[in-house]
Phi, psi and omega in degrees: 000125171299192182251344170255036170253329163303317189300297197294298170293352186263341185233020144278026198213132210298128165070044182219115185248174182231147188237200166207125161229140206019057169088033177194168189294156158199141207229118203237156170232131123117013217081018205226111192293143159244000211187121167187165201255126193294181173306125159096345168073025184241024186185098156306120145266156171187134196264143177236171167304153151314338193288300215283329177306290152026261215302313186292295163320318178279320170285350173207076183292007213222349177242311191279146167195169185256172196285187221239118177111192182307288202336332195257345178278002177227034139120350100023081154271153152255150182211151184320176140062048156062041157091038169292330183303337165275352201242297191296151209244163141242200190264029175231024177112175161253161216293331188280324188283354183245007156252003164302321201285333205263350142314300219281136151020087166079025158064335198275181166192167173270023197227351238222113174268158212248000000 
């Protein structure tokens, strides 16, 4: 996935615009970042709950990790490969919709599958 194919599925997703913070892309709903394309476009972020990091890191331990610090302990994945981390499914969605969701009000969204 490129970096404007990240762009592009991170600003197909309901209420979501892009902004830029400290020299790099980042994709926010409601004000609130959920996504961004690290320094060099060679790295998706997207924040997820811890659970959900968890989960996502043990079902694609070679595209997922979590980011280095609090940030990561409190759910901040990065994922290989030009923003796979935006794109790549498990059997519970893909990764942009459930940090949209976890923007979004009470962390919940309607896009977000049960």
């Amino acid at each position: 996935m490129t970096a404007n194919q990240f762009r592009r599925l991170a600003l197909g997703l309901e209420g979501v615009v892009e902004a830029e913070h400290m020299n790099h892309p980042d994709f926010r709903v409601g004000g609130k970042i959920f996504a961004s394309l690290q320094p060099g476009l060679k790295k998706g972020m997207v924040s997820l709950s811890p659970e959900e990091q968890a989960r996502f890191t043990q079902d694609a331990p070679t595209v997922f990790e979590p980011v280095a610090g609090a940030w990561g302990r409190g759910g901040a994945t990065s994922g290989e490969g030009n923003a796979k981390a935006c794109r790549s499914k498990t059997g519970k969605g893909d990764t942009a919709r459930y940090g949209r969701g976890n923007a979004c009000s009470h962390g919940s969204s309607p896009d977000r599958e049960a």
